[in-house]
DRENKEFI-258156 format. One record per atom (N, C-alpha, C): x, y, z; residue in three letters. Coordinates in steps of 0.001 Angstrom, whole numbers, plus 500000, padded with zeros to 6 digits. Layout:
XYZALA/...
***
This chain:
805068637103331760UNK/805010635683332074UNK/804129635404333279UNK/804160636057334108UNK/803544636168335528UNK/801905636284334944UNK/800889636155335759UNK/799944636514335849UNK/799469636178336959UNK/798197637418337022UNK/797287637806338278UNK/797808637450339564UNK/799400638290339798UNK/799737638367340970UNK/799368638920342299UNK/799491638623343182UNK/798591639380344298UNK/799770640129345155UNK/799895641345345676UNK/800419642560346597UNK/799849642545347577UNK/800300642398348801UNK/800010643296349802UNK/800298644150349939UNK/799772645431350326UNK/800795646919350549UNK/800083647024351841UNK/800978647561352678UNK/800601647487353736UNK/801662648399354545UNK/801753649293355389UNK/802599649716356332UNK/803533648491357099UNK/804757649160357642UNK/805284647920358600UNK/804896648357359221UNK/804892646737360163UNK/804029646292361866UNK/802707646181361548UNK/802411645649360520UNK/800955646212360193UNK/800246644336360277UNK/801156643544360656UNK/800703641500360491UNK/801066641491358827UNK/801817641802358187UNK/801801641368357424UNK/802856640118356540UNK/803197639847357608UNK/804313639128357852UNK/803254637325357945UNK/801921637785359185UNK/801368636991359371UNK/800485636313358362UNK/800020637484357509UNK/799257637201356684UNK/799605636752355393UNK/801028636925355302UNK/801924636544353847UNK/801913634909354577UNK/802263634138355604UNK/802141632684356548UNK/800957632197356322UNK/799734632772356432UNK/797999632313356630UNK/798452632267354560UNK/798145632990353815UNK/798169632762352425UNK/798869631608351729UNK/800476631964352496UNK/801298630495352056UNK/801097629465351687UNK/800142629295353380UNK/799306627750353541UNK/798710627319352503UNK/798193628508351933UNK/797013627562350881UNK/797645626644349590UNK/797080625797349543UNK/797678624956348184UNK/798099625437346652UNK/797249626919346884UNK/797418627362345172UNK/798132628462345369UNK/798224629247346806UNK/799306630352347035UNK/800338630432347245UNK/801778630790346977UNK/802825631100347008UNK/803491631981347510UNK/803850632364349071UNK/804272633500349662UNK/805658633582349747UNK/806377633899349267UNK/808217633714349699UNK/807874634629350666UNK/809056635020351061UNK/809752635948351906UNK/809873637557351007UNK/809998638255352257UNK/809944639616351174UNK/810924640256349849UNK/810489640167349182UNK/811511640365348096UNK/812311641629347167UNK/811516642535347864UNK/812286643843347513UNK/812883643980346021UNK/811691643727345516UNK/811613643904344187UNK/812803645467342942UNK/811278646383344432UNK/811405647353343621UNK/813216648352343385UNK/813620647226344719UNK/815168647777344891UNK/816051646892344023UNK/815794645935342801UNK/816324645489341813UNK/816194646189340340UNK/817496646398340156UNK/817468647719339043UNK/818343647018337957UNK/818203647716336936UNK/818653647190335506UNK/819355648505334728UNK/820819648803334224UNK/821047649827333776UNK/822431649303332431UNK/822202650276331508UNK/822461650288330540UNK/824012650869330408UNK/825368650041330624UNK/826249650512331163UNK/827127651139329828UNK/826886651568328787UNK/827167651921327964UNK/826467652569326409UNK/826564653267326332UNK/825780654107324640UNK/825590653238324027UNK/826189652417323588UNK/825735651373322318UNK/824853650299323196UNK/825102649961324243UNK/823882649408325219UNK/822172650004325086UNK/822416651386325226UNK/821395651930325810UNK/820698652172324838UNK/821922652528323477UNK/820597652849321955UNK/819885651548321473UNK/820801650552321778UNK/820128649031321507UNK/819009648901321875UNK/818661649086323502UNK/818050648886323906UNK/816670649837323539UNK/816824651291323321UNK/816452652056323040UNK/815671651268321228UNK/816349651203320157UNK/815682650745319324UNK/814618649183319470UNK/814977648720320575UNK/813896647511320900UNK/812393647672321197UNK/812829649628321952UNK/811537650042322713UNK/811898650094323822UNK/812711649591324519UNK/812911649125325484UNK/813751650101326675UNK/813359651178327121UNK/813551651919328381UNK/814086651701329445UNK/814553651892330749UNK/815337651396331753UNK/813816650834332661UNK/812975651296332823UNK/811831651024333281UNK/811407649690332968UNK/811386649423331439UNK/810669648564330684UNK/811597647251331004UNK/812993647414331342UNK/814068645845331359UNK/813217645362332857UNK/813203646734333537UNK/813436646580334691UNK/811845646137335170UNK/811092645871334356UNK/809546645485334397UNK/810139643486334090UNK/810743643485333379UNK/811066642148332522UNK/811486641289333228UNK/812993641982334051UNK/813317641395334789UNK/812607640927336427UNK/811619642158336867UNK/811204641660337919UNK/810043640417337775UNK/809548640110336369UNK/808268639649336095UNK/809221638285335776UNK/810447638037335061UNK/811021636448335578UNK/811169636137336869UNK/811870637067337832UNK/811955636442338950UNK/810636635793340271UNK/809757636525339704UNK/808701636316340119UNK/808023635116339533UNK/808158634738338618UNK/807900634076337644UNK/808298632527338170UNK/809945632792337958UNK/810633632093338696UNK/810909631231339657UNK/810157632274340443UNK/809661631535341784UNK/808730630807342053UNK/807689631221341445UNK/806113630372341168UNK/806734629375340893UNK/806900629167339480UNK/807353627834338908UNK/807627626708339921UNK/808810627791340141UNK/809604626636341843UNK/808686625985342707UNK/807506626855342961UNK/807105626161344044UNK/805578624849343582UNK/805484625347342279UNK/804466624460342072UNK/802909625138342142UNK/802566626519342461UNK/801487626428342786UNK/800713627451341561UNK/799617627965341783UNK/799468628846340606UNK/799348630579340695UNK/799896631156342167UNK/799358632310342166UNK/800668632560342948UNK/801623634025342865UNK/802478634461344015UNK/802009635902344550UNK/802046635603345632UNK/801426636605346704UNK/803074637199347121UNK/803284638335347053UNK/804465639436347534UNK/804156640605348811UNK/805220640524349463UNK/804313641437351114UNK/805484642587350989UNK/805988642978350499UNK/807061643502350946UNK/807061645275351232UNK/806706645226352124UNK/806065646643352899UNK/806160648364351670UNK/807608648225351562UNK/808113649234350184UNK/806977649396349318UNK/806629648026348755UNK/805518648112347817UNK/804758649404347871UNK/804407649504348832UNK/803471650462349217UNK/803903651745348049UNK/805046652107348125UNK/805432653236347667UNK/805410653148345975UNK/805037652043345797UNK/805581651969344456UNK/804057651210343554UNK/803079651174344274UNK/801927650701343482UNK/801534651022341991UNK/801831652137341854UNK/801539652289340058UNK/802888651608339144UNK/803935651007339851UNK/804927650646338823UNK/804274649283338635UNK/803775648563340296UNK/803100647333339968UNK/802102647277338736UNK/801170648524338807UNK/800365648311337987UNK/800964647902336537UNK/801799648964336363UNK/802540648873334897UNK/803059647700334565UNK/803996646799335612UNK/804124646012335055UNK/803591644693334982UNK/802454644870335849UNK/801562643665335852UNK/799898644224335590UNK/799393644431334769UNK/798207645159334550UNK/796589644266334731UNK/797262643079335363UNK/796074641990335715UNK/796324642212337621UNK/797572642801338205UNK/797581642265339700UNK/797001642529340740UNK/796353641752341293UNK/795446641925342816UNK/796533642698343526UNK/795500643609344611UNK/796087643856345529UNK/795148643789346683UNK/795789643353347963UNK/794850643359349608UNK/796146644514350098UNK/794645645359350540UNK/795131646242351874UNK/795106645676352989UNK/796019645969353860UNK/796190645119355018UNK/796495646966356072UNK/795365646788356863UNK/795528648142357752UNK/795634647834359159UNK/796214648466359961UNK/795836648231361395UNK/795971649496361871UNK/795606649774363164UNK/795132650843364223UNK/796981651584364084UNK/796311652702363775UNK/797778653780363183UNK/798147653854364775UNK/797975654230365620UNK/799052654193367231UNK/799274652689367017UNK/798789651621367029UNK/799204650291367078UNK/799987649876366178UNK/800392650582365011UNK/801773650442363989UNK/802658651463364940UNK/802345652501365188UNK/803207653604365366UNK/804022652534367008UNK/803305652090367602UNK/803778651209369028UNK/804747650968368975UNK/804027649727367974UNK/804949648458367439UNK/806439648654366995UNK/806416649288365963UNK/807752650042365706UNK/808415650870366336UNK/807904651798367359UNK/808732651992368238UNK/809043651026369222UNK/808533650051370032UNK/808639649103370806UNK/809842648017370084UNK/810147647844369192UNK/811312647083368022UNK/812501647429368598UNK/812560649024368402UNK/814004649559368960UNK/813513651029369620UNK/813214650841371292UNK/812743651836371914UNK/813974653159371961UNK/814969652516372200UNK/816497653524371892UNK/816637654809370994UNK/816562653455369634UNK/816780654389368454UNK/815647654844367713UNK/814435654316368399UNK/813422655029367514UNK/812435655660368444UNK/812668656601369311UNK/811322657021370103UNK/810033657208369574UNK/809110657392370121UNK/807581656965369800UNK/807217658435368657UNK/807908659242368711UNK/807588660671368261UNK/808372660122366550UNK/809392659628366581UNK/810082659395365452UNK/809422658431364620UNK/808777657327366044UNK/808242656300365319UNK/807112656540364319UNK/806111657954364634UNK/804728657679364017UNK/805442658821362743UNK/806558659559362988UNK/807232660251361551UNK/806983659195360133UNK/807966658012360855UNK/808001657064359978UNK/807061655528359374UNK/806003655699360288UNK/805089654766360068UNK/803906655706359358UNK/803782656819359385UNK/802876657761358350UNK/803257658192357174UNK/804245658214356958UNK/804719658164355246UNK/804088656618354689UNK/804629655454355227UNK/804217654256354828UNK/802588654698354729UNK/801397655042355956UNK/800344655096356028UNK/799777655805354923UNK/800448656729354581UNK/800013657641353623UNK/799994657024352210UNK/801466656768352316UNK/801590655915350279UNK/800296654276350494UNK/799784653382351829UNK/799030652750351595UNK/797547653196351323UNK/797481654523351776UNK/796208654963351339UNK/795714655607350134UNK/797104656317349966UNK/796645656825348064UNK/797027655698347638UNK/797337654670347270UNK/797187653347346654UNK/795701652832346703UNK/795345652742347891UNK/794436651856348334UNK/792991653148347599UNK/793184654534347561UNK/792390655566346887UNK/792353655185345200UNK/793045654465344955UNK/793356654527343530UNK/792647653524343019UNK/792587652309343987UNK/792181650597343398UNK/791169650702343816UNK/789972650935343401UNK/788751650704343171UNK/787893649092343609UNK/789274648170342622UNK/789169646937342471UNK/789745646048344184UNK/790373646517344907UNK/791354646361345605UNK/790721645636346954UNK/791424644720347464UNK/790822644145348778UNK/790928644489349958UNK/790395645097350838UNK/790990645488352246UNK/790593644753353301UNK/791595644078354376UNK/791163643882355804UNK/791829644286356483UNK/791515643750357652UNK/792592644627358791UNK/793005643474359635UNK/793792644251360443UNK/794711643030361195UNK/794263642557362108UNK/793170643633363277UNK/792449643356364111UNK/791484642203363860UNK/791237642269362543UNK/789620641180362150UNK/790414639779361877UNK/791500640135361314UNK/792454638676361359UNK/792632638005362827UNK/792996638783363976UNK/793556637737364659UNK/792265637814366071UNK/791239638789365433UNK/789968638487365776UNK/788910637071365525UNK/788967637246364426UNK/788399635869363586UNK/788743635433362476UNK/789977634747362514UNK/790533634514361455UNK/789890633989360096UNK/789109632791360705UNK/788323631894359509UNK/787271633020358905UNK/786931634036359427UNK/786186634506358690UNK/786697635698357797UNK/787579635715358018UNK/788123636935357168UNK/789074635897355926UNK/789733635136356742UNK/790055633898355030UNK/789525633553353931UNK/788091633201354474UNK/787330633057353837UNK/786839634086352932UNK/786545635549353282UNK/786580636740352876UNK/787470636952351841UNK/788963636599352120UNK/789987636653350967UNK/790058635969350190UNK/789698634234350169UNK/789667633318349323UNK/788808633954348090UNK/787708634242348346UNK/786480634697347866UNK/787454635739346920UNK/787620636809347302UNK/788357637609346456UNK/788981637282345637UNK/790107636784345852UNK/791189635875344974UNK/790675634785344192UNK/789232633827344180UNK/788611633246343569UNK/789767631765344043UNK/790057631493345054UNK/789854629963345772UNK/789308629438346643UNK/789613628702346887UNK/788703627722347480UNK/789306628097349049UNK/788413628289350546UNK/789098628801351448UNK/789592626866351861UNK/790598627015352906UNK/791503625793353633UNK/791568626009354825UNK/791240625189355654UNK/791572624938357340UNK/793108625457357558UNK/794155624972356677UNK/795372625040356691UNK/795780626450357004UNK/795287627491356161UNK/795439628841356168UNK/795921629373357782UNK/794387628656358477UNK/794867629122360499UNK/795837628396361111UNK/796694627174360392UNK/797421626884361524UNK/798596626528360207UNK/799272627334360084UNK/800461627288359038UNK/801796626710359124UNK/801995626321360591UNK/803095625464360735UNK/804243626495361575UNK/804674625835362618UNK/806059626448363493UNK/807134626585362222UNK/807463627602362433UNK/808976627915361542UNK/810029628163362753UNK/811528628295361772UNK/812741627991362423UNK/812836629078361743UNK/814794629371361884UNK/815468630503361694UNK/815454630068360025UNK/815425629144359453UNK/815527629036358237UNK/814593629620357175UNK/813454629618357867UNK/812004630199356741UNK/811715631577357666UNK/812741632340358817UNK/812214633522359353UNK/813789634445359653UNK/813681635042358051UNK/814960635392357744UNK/814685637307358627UNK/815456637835359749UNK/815737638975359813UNK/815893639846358525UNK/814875640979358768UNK/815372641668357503UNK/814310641730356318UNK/814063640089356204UNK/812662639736355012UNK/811565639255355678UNK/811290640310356720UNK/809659640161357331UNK/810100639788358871UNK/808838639933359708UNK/809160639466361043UNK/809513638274361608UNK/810700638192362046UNK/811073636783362810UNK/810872636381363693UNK/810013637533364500UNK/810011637040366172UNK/809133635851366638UNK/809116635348368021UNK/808421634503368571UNK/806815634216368237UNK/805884635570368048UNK/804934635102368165UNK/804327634603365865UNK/805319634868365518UNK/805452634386364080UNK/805486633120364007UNK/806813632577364528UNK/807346631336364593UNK/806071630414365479UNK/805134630125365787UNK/804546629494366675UNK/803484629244365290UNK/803222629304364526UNK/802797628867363269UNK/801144628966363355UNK/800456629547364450UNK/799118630069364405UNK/799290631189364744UNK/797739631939364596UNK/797691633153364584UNK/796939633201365767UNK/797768634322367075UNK/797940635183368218UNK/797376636168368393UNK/796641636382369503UNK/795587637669370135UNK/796734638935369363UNK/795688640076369169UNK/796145641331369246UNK/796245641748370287UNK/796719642664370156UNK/797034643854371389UNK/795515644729371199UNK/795044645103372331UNK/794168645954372581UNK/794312647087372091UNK/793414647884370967UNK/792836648726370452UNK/793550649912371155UNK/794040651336370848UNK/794613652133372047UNK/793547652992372080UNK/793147653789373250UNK/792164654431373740UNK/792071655684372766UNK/791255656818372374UNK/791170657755372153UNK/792531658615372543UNK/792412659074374023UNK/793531659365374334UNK/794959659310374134UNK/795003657867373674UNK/796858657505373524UNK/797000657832372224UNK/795939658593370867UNK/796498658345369688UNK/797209659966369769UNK/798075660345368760UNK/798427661431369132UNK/797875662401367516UNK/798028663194367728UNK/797069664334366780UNK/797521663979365598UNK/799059663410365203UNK/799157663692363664UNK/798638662265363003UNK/798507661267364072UNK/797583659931363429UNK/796067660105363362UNK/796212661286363712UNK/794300661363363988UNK/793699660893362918UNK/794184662089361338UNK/793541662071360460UNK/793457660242359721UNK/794738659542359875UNK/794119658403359080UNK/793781657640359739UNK/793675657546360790UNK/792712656928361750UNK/791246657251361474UNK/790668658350361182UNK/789662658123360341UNK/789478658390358951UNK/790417658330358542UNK/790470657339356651UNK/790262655837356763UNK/790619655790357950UNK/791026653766357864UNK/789905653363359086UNK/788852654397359408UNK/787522653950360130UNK/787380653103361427UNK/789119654025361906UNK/789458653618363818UNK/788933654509364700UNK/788662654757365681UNK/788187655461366761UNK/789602656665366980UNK/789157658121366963UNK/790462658506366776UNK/789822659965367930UNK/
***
């Protein structure tokens, strides 16, 4: 039912929170909140269930393609527009199921400076996640966005730096991709409340809620990256 949906895959801490807000804006895009798709499952709670289903063709994979492609579906409808854009970081891990079940869907890479994810997420919860734990867990994400991003040929990439570098020009960059028309609206998307900046489904903090898009943080030196970000730091064509 869906068609030519658009993905971000992207690591967390990576703006993509920001950039699912800048897309929103536009009149023909549709950004909910993150939706954690791939953690909605469909199972066959009984034999005469499962052969049913089984003589339809129909696999645990295949409901579970059906069902994510109404809710998505679903949602479009709701909002009126003609395209839904999904951010929901997981994705990452799961890009060939997207493919399968949507075999028309865009995807934008969204990258930023691997110590400047690895920071970020440790800086969230300095306690429970020290900086050593932090880049454990922000390089698995890095990794599943890059064999994705190895795979799509077709696939869009920017980065976060060039976003909150120059925004209008990298919008414009994406419009182009996606085949709309770019909008002023995109850079100044509107102050949100606790109501549209749900904990949990993307970032809620302060500099979100202020409804434009905010300086980066400075680039980290050679020095501060640490050896095991080296390597995709230059996959992803950062100073490493």
């Amino acid at each position: 039912m869906l068609r030519r949906p658009v993905f971000i895959i992207s690591s967390i801490r990576s703006g993509s929170t920001l950039l699912r807000m800048m897309m929103g804006a536009h009149p023909r895009l549709h950004a909910p909140h993150e939706l954690h798709v791939g953690k909605v499952e469909v199972a066959c709670t009984t034999w005469h269930s499962e052969r049913a289903m089984g003589e339809l063709g129909l696999l645990r994979g295949d409901l579970e393609h059906l069902l994510w492609d109404r809710v998505l579906h679903r949602e479009l409808i709701r909002s009126g527009k003609d395209f839904v854009v999904e951010k929901t970081p997981a994705n990452a891990y799961m890009y060939q199921r997207l493919k399968d079940c949507w075999p028309d869907a865009r995807f934008v890479f969204l990258l930023r400076h691997p110590e400047s994810i690895a920071r970020s997420w440790h800086e969230s919860d300095p306690v429970k996640r020290p900086h050593d734990t932090a880049v454990t867990d922000v390089l698995r994400y890095m990794t599943a966005v890059q064999e994705a991003r190895s795979a799509d040929a077709d696939g869009f990439t920017v980065r976060y730096e060039d976003i909150t570098g120059d925004p209008e020009r990298e919008m414009r960059r994406l419009c182009a991709y996606l085949g709309v028309d770019y909008t002023p609206r995109m850079l100044n998307y509107g102050k949100k409340g606790n109501a549209e900046l749900v904990r949990g489904l993307g970032d809620w903090r302060e500099n979100i809620r202020t409804g434009t898009v905010q300086p980066g943080r400075e680039l980290p030196g050679k020095d501060e990256v640490p050896e095991r970000l080296r390597p995709m730091c230059a996959a992803w064509g950062y100073p490493s």
